[in-house]
C-alpha positions in Angstrom: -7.4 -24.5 26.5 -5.2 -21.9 28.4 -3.0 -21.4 25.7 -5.8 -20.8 23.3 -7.1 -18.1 26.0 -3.9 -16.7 26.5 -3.0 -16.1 22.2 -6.8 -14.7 22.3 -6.5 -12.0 25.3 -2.5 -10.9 23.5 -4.3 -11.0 19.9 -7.5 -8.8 21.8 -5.2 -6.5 23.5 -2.7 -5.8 20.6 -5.8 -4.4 18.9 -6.9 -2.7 21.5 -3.7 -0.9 21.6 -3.6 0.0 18.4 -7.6 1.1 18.1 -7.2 3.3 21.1 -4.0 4.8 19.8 -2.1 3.6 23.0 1.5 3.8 21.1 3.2 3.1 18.1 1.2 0.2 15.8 4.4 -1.4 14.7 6.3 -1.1 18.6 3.1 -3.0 19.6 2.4 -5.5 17.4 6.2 -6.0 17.5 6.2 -6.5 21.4 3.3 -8.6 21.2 4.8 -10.8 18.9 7.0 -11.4 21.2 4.8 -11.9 24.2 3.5 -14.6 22.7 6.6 -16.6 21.7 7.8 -15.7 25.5 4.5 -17.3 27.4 4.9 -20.1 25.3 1.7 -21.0 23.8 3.5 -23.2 21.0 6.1 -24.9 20.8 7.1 -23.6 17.3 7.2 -20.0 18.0 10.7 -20.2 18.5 13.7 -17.7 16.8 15.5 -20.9 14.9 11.9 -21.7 13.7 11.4 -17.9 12.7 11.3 -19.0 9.1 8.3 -21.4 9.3 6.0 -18.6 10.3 7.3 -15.0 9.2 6.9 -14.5 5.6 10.1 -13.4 3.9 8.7 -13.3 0.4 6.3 -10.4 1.7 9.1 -8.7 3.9 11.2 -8.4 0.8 8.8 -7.2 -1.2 8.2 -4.6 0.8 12.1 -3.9 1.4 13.0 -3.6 -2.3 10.0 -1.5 -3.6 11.1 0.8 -0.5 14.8 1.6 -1.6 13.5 1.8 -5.3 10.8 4.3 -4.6 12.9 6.1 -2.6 15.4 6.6 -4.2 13.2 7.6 -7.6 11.6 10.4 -4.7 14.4 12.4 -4.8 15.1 13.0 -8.6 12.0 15.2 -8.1 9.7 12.9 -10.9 6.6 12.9 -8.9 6.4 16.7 -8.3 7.0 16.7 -12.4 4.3 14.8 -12.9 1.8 17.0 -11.0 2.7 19.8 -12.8 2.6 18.2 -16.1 -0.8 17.2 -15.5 -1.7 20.9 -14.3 -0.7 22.2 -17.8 -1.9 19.4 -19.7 -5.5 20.0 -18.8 -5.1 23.9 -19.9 -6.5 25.3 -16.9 -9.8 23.3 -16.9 -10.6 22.3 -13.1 -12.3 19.0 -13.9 -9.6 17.8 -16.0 -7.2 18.5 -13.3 -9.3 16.5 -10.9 -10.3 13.2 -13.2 -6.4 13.5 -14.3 -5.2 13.6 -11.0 -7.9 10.9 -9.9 -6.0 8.5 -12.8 -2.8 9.3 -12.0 -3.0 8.7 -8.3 -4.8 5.3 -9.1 -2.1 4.4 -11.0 1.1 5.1 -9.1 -0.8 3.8 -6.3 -0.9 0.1 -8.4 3.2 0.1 -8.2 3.9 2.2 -5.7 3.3 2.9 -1.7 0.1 4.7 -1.1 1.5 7.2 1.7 4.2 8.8 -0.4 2.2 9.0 -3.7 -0.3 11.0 -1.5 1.8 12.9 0.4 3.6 14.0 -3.1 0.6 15.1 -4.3 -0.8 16.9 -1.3 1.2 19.8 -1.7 0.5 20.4 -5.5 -3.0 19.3 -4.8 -3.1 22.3 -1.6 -1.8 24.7 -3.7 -4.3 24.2 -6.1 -7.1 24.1 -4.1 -5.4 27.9 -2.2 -5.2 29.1 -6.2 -9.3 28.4 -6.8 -10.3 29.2 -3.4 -11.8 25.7 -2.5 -11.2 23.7 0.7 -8.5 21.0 0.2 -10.7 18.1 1.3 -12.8 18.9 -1.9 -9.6 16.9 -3.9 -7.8 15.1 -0.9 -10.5 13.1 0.2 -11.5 11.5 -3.3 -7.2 11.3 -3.9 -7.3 8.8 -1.1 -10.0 6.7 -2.1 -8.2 6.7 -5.5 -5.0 5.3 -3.6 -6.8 2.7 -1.9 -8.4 1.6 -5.3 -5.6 1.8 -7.0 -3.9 -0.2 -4.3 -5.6 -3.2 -4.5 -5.2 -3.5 -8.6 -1.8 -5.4 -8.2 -0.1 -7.5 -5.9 2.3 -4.7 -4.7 0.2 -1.9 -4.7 -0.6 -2.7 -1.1 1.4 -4.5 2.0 -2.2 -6.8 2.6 -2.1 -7.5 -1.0 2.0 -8.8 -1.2 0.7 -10.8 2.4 -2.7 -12.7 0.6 -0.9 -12.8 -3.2 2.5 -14.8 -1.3 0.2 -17.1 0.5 -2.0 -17.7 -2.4 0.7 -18.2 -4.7 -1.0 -16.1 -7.2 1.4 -14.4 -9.9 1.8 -11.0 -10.2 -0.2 -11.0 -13.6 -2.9 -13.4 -12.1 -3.1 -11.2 -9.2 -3.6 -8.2 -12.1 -6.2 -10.1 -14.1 -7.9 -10.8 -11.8 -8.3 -7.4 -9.4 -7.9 -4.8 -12.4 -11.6 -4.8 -13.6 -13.2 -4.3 -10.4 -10.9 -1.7 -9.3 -11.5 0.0 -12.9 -15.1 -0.3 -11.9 -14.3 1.2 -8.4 -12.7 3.9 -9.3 -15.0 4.5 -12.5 -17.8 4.9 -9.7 -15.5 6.7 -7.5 -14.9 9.6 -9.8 -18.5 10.2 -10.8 -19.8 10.0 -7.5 -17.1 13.2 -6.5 -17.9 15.1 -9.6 -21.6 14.9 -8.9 -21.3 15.9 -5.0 -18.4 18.8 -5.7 -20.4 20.3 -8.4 -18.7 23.6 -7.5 -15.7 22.1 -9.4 -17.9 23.2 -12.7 -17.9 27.2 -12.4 -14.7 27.7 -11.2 -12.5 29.9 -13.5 -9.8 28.5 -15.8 -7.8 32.1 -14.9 -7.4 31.1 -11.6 -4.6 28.2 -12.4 -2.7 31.0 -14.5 0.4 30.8 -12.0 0.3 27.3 -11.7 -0.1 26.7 -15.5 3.6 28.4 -16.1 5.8 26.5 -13.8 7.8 24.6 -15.9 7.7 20.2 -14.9 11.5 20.0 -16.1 12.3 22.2 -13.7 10.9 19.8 -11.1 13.3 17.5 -11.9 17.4 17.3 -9.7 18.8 14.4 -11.4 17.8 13.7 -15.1 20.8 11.0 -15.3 19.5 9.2 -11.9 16.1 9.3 -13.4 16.9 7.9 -16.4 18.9 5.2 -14.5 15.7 4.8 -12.1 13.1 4.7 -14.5 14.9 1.8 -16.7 15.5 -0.1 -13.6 11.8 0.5 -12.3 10.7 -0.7 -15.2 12.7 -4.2 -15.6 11.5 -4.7 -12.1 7.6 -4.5 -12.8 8.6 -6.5 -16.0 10.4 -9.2 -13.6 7.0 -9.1 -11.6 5.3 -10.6 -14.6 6.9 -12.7 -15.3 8.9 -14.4 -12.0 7.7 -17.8 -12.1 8.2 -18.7 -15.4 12.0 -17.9 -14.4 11.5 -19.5 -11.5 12.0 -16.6 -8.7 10.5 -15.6 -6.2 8.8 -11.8 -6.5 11.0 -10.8 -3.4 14.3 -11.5 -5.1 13.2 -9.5 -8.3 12.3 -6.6 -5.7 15.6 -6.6 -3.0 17.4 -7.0 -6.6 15.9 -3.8 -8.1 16.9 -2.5 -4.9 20.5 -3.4 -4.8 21.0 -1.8 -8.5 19.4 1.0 -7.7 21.8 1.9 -4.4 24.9 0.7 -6.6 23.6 3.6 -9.6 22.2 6.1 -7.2 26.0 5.6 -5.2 24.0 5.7 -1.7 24.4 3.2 0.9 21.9 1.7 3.4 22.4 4.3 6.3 20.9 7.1 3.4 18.7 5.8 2.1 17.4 4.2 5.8 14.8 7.1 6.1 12.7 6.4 2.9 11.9 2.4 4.1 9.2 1.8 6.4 10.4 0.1 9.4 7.3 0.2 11.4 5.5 -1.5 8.5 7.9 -3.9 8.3 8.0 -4.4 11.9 4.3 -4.8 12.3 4.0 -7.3 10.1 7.2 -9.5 11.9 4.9 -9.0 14.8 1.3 -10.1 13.3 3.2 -13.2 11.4 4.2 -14.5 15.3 0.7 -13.6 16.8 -1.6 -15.0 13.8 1.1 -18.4 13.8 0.1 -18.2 17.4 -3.5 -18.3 16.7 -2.7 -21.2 14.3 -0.9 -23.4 16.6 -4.0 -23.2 19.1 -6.5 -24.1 16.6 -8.1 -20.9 17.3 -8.0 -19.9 13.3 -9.7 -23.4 12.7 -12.3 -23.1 15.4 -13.3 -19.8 14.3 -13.2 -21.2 10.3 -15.7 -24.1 11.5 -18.0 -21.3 13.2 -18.5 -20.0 10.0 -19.0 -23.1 7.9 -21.3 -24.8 10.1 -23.3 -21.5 10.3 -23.9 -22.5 6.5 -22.5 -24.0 3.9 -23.6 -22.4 1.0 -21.0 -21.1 -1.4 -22.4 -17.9 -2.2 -23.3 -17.2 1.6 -19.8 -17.9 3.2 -18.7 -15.8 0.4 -20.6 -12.8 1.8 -19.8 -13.2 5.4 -16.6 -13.1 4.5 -16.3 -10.2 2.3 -18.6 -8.0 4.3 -16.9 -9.4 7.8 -13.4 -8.3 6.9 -14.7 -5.7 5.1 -16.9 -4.2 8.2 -13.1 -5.3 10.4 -11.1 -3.5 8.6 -12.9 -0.2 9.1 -12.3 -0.8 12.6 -9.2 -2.3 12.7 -5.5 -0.8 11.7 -4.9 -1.4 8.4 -1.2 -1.9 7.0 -0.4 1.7 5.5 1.1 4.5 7.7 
């Protein structure tokens, strides 16, 4: 009983921390990670154990996608691909912002959700300076496009690699199984911003003049490393579909991609350092020890028998949990920085 008291106050206070803004996420769920292996509270939360309850699989994921994405950052494609779509819509503002709505959703699905946004945002502000609207009017309904677009596939999001490794879902059953409701999200998403930003619809097309001849190739530093990238990018998303019929694990196909991608890029690990995410990779080292705490004290158990003898109708456990870690996680930290 005092152990399960003592992983409940840590697992209570790491969130208060991290609510309250009382220091960095991933320093504090890190630290508290290790609080709870040092008071003890199982006997399996021990460093020669650390395999048995840290997820590698998710960890390396998240490690290869890093170094791949970063590394296609800096041959300038995402800035190109902005400005392609600025041109492509010939001025017209809604295009711009259902295009740019698409796009986000997209790269979002195979890529980290911070750095396709923060790409975008400066195209996006300069767009919004050239029309004379406020920025919010496209960033706001840009980051509900990432989050969409996020949850389509299995590495769209860190929670998504974390429930598709413990499921043992595929990448493609992952896909097949989130793509129509995100479709139907975002779908909703956009015609629910068109019809509250209807100044959107009498803004000039003459406005976007400037931004309509910069040239997307000119984006672009490194046409042979993007070639290169591209190629590689793609054999790793092809490896994602189809992993388990070769029998690999989805992290090996990613810290693989990554590895060829440092051996054609010629960079080495202290370069490309600043592109990985540490703290998320940290946090989650320290919410694997914390939530394998909770495990080993039959707290997770107790609280999974609260619900079930609350009712055990399929239907109604099914909306308690979707609406409770729905309602959570719009209180709680979630996994992006």
């Amino acid at each position: 009983m005092i152990a399960k008291i003592i992983s409940l106050l840590i697992f209570f206070f790491t969130y208060y921390l991290i609510i309250f803004g009382k220091g960095n996420k991933a320093v504090i769920a890190f630290s508290m990670g290790l609080l709870v292996s040092l008071v003890k509270v199982s006997d399996t939360l021990r460093v020669s154990n650390v395999g048995d309850f840290i997820d590698f699989n998710t960890l390396g994921i998240l490690l290869g996608m890093m170094i791949v994405v970063g590394i296609l950052k800096t041959t300038g494609l995402f800035q190109a691909i902005a400005i392609y779509i600025v041109r492509k819509s010939k001025g017209n503002v809604i295009s711009i912002f259902i295009f740019t709505m698409l796009v986000v959703a997209i790269l979002s699905s195979f890529l980290d959700n911070v750095t396709t946004l923060i790409l975008f945002s400066p195209v996006i502000i300069y767009i919004c300076q050239e029309i004379e609207i406020k920025p919010e009017t496209f960033l706001f309904p840009m980051i509900f496009s990432a989050n969409i677009g996020g949850t389509a596939t299995m590495i769209g999001d860190p929670p998504n690699i974390l429930v598709g490794s413990a499921s043992g879902k595929s990448f493609l059953e992952f896909l097949l199984i989130m793509s129509i409701p995100s479709f139907i999200a975002l779908f909703l998403s956009i015609i629910y911003f068109l019809s509250i930003h209807k100044e959107l619809k009498v803004i000039e097309r003459k406005k976007l003049d400037n931004l309509m001849k910069a040239d997307p190739g000119k984006a672009i530093v490194d046409y042979a490393l993007l070639k290169k990238g591209l190629f590689v990018f793609g054999l790793v998303i092809l490896g994602f579909f189809i992993h388990e019929y070769l029998d690999y694990e989805a992290a090996l196909i990613a810290l693989t991609g990554g590895a060829v991608m440092l051996l054609l890029s010629k960079k080495d690990f202290d370069e490309i350092s600043g592109e990985v995410e540490w703290d998320t990779l940290f946090f989650f080292v320290g919410l694997f020890a914390i939530v394998k705490a909770l495990e080993d004290v039959h707290v997770i158990e107790d609280v999974t028998n609260l619900i079930y003898n609350f009712t055990s109708h399929p239907y109604i456990l099914l909306i308690i949990v979707l609406w409770g870690s729905g309602l959570l996680a719009a209180f709680m930290v979630q996994f992006q920085w």
